[in-house]
N, C-alpha and C positions, 0 to 999 in steps of 0.2 A: 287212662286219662291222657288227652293231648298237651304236648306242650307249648308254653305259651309263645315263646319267643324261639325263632330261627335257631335250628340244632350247631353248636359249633364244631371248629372243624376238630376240637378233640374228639368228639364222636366219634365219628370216621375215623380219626387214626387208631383208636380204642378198638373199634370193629377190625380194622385190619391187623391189627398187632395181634387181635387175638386167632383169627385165621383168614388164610390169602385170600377166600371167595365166602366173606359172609353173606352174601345175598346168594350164592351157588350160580353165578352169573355162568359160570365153566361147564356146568353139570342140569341144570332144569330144562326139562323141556318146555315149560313155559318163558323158560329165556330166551332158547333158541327159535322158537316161534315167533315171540314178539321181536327177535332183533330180523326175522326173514320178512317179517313184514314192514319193520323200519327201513330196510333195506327197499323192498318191493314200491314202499309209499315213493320214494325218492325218482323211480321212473328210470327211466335212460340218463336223465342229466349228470353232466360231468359239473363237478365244482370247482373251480380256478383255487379259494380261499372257505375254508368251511373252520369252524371252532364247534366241539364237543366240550360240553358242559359238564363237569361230574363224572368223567371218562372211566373212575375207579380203577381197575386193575386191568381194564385194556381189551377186553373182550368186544365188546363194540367199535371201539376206537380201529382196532387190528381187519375188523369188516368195511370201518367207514372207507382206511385208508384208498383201497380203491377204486373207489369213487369220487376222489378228490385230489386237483394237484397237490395243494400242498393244505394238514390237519393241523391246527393247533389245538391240541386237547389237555382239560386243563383240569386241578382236584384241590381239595384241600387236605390231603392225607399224604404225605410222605413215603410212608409205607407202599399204599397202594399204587404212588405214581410209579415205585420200584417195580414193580411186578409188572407196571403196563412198559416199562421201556425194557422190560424184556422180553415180554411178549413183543412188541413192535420194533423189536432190534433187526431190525431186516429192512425196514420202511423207511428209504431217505425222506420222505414225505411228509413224515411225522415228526410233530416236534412238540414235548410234553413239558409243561412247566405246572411250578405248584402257585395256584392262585384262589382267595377264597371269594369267587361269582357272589352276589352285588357288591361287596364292595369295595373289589379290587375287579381289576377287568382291563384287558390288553389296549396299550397305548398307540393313536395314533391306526389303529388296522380298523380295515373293513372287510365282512363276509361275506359271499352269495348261499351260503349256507352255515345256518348254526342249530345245533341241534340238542333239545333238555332231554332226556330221558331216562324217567323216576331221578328229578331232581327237584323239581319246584313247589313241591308237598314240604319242603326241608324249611323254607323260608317262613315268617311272620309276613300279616299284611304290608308292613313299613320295608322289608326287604324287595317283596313282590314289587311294589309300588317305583323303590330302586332299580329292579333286574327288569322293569319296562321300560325306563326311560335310558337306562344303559345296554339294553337291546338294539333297539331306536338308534341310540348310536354307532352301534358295532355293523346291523345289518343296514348290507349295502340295498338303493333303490333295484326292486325285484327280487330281491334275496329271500331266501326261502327259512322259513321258522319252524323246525318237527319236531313236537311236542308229545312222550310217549308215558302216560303215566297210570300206576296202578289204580284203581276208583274201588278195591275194597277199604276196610277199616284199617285206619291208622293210628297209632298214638302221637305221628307228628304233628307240627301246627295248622297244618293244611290235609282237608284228602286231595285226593286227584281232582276229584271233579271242582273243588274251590279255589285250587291254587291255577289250573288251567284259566276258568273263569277272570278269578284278580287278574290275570295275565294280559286277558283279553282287556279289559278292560283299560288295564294303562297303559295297552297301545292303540286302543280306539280304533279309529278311520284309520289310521296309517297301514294296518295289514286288512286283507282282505282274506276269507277261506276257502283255500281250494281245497281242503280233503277233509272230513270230520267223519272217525269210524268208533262205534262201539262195541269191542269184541267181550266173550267174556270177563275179562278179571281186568283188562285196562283199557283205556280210549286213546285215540290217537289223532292230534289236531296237526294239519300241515298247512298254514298262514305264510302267506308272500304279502314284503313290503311294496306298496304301492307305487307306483313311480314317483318321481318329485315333481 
């Protein structure tokens, strides 16, 4: 059964207290496939400012870094933020702080790239609706939005394919779609903000 309202961040710390890679982020090759293609989606561009959503225990984050001057990658788990600044303890670049996305979100910064993936299925409508118009804020004009999420069954409040959609949605006209893929088990949306 789904749940009704946005999972909080005791979940996640629940998940990782109980072991360092509950989702096998380290180990699946369905992970390491979708993060080559997250990777692959991005292109040659270099990113001055990029923010990773849900970073978890760093596996992504430890890939983004090279693609970006400088990562701010963010979670709601304590536990797992440990795990990512050891795995990223090499990367002056990186810099991890613990925040719970919509409704705390970094002050005053703007991205040319931010990046959800398998995070936005976690949110209720009323969050979604939050984490658009605090997007909107964060992402700088042209900044790039890569959106990677599973579109099997879920028990959380959103699948992939609704919470993408709500997304879409509450950022309207402001983003425009340069990339929309559907591989087996997840889709991948890459939206640039529009100029001003």
């Amino acid at each position: 059964m789904r749940a009704a309202k946005s999972l909080p961040p005791e979940y996640f710390e629940r998940m990782f207290a109980g072991t360092p890679d509950p989702w096998e982020f380290e180990t699946s090759p369905y992970e390491k496939a979708k993060y080559e293609r997250t990777l692959d989606a991005l292109g040659e561009r270099r990113f001055r400012r990029a923010l990773e959503i849900g970073c978890a225990n760093g596996v992504l984050t430890e890939r983004l870094a090279g693609h970006c001057e400088e990562l701010l990658a963010i979670d709601v788990s304590e536990t797992a933020l440990g795990a990512a600044r050891a795995r990223c303890a090499g990367y002056n670049n990186v810099q991890l702080t613990r925040l719970s996305f919509p409704g705390e979100a970094p002050i005053g910064a703007s991205f040319d790239l931010i990046v959800l993936s398998e995070v936005a299925y976690y949110w209720d409508e009323t969050d979604l609706s939050l984490a658009g118009r605090k997007l909107l804020d964060l992402l700088a004009p042209a900044g790039d939005l890569l959106l990677v999420h599973w579109t099997g069954e879920t028990d959380y409040p959103q699948s992939g394919d609704d919470a993408v959609e709500s997304l879409q949605g509450a950022l309207g006209s402001w983003v425009e779609t340069v990339l929309h893929e559907r591989r087996t088990m997840y889709r991948l949306d890459l939206w640039r903000r529009r100029p001003s």
